[in-house]
Each structure stands twice: as structure tokens, then as C-alpha cells.
MMTF fields as JSON, N, C-alpha, C and O atoms, coordinates in Angstrom:
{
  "mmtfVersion": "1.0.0",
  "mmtfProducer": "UNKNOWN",
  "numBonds": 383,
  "numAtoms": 384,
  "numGroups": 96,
  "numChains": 1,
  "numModels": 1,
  "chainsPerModel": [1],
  "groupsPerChain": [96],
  "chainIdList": ["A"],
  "bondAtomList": [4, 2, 8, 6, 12, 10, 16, 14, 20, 18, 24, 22, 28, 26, 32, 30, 36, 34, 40, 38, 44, 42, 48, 46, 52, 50, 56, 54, 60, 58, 64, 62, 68, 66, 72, 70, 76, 74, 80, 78, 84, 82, 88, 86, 92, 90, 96, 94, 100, 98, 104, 102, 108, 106, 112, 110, 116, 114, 120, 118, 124, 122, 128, 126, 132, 130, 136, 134, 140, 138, 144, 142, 148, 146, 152, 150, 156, 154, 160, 158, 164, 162, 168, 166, 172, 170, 176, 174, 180, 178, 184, 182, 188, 186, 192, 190, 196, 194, 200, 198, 204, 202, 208, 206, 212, 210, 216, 214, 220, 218, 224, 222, 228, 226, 232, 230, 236, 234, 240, 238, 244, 242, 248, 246, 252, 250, 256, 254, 260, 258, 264, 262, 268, 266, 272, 270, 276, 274, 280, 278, 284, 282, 288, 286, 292, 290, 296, 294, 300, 298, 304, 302, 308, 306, 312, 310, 316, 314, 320, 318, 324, 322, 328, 326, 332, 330, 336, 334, 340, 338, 344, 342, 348, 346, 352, 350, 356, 354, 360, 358, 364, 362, 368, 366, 372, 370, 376, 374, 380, 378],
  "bondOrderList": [1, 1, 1, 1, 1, 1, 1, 1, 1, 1, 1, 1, 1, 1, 1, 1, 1, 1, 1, 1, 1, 1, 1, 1, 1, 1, 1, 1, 1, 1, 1, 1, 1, 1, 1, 1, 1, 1, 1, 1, 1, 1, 1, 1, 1, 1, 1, 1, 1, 1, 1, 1, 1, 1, 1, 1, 1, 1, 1, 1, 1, 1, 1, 1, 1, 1, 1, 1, 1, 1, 1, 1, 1, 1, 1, 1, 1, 1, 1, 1, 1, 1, 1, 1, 1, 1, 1, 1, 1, 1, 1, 1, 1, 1, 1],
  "groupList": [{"groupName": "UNK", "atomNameList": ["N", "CA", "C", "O"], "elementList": ["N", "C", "C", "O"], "formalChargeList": [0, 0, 0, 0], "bondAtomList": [1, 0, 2, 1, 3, 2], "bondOrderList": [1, 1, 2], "singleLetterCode": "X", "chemCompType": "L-PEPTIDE LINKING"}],
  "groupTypeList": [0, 0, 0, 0, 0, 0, 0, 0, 0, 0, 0, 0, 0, 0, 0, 0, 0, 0, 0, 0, 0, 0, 0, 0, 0, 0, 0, 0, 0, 0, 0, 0, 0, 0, 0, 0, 0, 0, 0, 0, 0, 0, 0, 0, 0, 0, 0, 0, 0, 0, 0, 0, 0, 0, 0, 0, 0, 0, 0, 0, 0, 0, 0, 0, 0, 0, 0, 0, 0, 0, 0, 0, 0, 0, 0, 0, 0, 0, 0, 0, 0, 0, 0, 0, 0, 0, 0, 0, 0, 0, 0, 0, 0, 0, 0, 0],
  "groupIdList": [1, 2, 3, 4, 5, 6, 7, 8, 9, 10, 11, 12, 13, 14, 15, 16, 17, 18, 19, 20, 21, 22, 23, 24, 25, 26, 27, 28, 29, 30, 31, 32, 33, 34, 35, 36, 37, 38, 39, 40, 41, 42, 43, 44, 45, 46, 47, 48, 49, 50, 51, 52, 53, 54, 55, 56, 57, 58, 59, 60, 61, 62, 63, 64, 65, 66, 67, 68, 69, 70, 71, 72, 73, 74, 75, 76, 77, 78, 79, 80, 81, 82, 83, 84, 85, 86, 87, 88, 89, 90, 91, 92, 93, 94, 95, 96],
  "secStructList": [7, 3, 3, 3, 3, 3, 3, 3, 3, 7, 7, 7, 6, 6, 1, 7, 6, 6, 6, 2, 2, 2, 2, 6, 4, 4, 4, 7, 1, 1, 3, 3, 3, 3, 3, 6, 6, 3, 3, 3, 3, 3, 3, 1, 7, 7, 2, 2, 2, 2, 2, 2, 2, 2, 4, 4, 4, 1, 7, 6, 6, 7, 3, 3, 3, 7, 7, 5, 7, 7, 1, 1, 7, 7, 7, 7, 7, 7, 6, 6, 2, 2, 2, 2, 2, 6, 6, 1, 7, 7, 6, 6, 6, 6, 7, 7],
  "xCoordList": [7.903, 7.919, 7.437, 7.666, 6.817, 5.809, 6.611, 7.143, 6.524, 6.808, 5.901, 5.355, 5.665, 4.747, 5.402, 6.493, 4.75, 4.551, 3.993, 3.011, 4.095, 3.234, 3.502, 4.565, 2.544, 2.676, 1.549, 0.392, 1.691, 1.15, 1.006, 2.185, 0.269, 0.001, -0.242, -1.41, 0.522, 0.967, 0.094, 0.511, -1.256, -1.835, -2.07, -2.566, -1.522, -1.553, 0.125, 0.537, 0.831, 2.416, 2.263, 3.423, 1.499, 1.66, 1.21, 1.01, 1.078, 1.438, 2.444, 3.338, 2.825, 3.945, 4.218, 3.775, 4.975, 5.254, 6.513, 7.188, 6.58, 7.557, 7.436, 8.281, 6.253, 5.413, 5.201, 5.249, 4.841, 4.428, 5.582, 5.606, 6.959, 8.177, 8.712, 9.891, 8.513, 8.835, 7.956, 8.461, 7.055, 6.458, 6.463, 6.305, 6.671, 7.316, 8.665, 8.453, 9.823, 11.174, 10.528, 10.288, 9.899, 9.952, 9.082, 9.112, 8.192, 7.326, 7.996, 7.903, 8.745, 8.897, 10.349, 10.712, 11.334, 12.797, 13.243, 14.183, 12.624, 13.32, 12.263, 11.28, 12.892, 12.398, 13.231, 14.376, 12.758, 13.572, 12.861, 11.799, 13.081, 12.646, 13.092, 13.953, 12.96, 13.135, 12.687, 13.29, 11.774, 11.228, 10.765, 10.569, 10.59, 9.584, 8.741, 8.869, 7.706, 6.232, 6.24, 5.136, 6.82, 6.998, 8.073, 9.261, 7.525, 8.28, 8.216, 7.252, 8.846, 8.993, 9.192, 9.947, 8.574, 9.245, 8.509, 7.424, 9.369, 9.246, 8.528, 8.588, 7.83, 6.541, 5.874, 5.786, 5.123, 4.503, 2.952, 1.985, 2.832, 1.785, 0.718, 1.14, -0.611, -1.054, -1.376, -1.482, -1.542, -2.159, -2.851, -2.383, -4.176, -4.986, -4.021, -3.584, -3.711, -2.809, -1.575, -1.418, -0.77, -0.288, -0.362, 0.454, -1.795, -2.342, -3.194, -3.769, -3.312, -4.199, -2.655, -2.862, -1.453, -0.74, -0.526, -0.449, -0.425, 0.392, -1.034, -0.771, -2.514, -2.872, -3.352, -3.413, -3.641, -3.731, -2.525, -2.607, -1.208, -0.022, -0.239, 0.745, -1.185, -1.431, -2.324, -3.131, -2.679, -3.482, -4.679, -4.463, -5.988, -6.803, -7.405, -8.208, -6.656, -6.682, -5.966, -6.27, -4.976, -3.849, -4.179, -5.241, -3.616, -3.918, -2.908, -1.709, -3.259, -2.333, -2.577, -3.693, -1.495, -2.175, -1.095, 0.045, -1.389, -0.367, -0.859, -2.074, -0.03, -0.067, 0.864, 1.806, 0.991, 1.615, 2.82, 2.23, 3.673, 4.294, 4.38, 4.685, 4.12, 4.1, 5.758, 6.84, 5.771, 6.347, 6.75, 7.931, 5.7, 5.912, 6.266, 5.353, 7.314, 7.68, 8.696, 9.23, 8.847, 9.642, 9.851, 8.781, 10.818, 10.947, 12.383, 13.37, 12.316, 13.894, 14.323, 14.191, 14.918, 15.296, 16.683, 17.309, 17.4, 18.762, 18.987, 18.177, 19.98, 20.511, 20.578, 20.829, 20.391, 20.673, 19.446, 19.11, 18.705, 17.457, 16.586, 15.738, 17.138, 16.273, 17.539, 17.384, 18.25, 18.886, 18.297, 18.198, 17.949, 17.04, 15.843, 15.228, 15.583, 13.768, 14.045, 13.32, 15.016, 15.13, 15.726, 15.845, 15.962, 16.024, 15.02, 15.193, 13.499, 12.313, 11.92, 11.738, 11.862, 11.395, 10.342, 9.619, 10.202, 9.432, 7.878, 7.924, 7.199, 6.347, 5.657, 5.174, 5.379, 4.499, 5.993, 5.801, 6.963, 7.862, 7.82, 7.799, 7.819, 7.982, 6.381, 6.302, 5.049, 3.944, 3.333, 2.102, 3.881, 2.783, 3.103, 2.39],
  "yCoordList": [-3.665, -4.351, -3.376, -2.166, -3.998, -2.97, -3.558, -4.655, -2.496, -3.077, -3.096, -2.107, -4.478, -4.245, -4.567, -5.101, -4.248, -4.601, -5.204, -4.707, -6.791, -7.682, -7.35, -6.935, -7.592, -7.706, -8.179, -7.951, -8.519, -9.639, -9.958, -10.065, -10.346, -10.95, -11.824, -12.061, -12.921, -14.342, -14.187, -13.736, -14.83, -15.3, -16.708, -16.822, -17.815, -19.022, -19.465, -19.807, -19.362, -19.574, -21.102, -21.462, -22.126, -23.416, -23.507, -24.647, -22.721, -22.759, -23.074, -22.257, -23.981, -23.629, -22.856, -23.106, -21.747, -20.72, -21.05, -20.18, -22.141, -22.423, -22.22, -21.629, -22.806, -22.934, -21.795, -21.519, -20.646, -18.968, -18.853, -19.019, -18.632, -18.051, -18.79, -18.441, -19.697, -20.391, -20.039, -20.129, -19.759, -19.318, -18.32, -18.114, -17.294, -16.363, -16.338, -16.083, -16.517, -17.085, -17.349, -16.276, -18.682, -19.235, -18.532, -19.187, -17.368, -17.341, -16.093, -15.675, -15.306, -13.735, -13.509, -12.909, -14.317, -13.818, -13.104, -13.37, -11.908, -10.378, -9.641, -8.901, -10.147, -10.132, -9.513, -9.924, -8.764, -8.348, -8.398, -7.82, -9.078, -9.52, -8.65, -9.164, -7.249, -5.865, -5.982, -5.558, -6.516, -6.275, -7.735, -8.723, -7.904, -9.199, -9.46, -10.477, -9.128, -9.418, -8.337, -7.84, -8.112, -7.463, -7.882, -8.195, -7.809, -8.565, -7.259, -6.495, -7.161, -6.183, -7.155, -8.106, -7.035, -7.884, -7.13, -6.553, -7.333, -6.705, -7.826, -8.963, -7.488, -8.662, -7.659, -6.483, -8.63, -7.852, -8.413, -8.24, -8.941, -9.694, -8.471, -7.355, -8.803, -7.685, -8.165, -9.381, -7.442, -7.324, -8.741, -9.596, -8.721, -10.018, -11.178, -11.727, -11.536, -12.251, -12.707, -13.91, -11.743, -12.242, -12.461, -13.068, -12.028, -12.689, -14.024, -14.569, -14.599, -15.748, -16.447, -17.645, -16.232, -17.544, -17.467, -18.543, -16.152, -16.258, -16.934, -17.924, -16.585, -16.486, -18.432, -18.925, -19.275, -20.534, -20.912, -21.901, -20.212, -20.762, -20.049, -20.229, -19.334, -19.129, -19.67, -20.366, -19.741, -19.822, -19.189, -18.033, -19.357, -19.107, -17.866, -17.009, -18.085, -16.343, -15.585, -14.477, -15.498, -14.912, -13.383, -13.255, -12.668, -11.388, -11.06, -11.286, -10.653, -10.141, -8.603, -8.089, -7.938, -6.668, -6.643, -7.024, -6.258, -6.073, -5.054, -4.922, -4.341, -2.981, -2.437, -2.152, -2.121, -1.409, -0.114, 0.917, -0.028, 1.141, 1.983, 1.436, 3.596, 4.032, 5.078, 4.548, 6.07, 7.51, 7.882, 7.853, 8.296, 8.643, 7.746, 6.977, 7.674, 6.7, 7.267, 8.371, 6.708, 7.135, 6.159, 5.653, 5.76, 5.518, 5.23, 5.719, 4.331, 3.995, 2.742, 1.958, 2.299, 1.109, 0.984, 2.044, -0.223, -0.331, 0.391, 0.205, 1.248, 2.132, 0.727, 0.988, -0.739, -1.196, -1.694, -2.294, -1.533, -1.743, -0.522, -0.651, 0.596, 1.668, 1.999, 2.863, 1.413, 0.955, 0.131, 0.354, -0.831, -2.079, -1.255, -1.671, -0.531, -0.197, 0.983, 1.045, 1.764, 2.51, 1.884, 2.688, 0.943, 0.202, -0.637, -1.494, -0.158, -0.282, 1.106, 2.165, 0.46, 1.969, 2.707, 2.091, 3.813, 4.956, 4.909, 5.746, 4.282, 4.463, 5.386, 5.513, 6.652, 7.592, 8.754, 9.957, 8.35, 9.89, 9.799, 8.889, 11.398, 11.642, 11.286, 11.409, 10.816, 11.051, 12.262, 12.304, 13.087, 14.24, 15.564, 16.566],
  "zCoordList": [-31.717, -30.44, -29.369, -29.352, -28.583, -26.973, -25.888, -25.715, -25.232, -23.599, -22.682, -22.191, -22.36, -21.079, -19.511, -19.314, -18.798, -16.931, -16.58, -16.028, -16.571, -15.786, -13.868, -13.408, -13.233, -11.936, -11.089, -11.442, -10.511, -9.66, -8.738, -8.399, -7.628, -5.949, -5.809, -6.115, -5.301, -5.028, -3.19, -2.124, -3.616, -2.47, -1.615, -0.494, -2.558, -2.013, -2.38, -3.488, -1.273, -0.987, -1.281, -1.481, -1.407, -1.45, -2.995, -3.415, -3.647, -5.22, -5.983, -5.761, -6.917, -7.863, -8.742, -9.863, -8.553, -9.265, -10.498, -11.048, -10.676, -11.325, -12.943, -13.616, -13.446, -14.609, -15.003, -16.201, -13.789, -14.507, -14.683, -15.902, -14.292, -14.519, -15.367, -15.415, -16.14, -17.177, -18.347, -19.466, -18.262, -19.207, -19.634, -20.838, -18.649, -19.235, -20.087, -21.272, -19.8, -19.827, -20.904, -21.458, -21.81, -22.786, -23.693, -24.736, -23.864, -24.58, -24.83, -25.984, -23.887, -24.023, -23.535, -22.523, -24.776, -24.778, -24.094, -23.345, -24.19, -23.976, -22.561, -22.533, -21.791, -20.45, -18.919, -18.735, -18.114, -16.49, -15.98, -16.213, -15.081, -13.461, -12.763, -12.048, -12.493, -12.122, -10.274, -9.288, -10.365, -9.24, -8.342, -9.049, -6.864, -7.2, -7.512, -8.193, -7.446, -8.294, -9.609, -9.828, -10.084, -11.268, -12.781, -12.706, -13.651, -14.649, -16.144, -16.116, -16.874, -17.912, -19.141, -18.937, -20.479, -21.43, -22.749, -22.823, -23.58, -25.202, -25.774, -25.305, -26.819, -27.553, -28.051, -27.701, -29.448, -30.197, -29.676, -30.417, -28.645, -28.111, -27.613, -27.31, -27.573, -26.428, -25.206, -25.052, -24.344, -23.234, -22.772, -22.02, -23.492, -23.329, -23.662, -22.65, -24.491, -25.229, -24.027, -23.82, -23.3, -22.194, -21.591, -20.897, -21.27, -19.735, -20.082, -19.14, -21.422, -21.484, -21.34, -21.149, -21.351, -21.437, -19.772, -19.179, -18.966, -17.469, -16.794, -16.11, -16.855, -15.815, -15.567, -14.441, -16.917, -15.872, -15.198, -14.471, -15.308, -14.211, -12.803, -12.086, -12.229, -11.562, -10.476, -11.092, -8.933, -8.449, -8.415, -8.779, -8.134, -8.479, -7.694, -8.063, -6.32, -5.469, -5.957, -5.517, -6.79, -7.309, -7.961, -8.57, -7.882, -8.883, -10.185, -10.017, -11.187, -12.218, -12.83, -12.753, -13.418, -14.008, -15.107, -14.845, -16.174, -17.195, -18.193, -18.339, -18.874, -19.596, -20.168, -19.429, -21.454, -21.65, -21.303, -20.979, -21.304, -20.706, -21.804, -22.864, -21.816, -21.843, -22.523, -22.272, -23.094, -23.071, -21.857, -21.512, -21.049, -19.933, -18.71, -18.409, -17.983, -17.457, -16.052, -16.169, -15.161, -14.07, -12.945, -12.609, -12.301, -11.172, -10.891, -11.44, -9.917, -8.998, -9.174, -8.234, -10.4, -10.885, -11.091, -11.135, -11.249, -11.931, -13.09, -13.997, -13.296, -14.797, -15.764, -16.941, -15.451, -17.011, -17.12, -18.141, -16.194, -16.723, -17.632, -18.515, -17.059, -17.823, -19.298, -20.161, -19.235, -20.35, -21.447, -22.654, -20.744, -21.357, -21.817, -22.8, -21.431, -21.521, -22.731, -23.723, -22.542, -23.489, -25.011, -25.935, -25.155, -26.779, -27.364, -28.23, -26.563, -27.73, -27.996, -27.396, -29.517, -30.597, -29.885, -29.102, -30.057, -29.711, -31.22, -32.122, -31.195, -32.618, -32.907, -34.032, -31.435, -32.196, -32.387, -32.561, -32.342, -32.873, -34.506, -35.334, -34.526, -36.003, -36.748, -37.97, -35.894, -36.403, -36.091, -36.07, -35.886, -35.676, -36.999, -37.055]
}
């Protein structure tokens, strides 16, 4: 399982955002809403793959970015979130 960072810029406020946040919710169990325009979720999905299901729930001015996270990692979040983040496997330990 990967963790990625979806995030996003909501440019047309007369959008329904309801459908993207459901779709997420339904496609990707294991999910935090950490931030507001920011979302975290475990999946064996990639990249492309998540953004072909978020981006037609979007408006069409809208922005998205999503990626992988990384080893290297840092910031100023809730302790159960970096809780959360720390119980996906590590896959390159023990390959070298």
C-alpha cells in the first residue's frame, strides 16, 4: 500500500463539491482530510489512476496535484495523523 497527497484549488465556489468528497470516501477507505484542500489516503492505485477518478468531480477551472509521499517527510500536523501516516510499510527498507 502507497500514500499519496491529493490537493487542490477550488476556483468556481458555485460547484458541487460533494461528488469529489465522496468519491474519495468511497473509492479510498483509508483516507485524512488533514488539511482543507488537502486529502492523504493509502491505495495501491497510482497517481494517474487517482486523478482519473477525482478530476471529472471537479470544475473545469479547478486545479489538482497528487503524489506520492515519500521517506522523507515533515511538517505541522495532528500527532494522529502522523500516526496514521506512519503505519504504511516502508518498501525500500531492508533493499539495499
Amino acid at each position: 500500500m502507497k500514500l499519496y497527497i491529493v490537493t487542490y484549488g477550488i476556483k468556481d465556489f458555485y460547484h458541487n463539491y460533494a461528488e469529489f468528497y465522496e468519491t474519495i470516501k468511497s473509492n479510498y477507505p483509508e483516507w485524512r482530510h488533514f488539511v482543507e484542500s488537502g486529502w492523504l489516503i493509502k491505495t495501491e492505485d497510482t497517481a494517474a489512476e487517482i486523478c482519473a477518478k477525482l478530476l471529472p468531480k471537479m470544475a473545469n477551472s479547478d486545479s489538482i496535484f497528487i503524489a506520492e509521499v515519500g521517506e522523507d517527510k515533515e511538517g505541522f500536523i495532528a500527532k494522529s495523523i502522523w500516526d496514521w501516516i506512519k503505519e504504511v510499510p516502508n518498501e525500500n527498507k531492508g533493499s539495499e
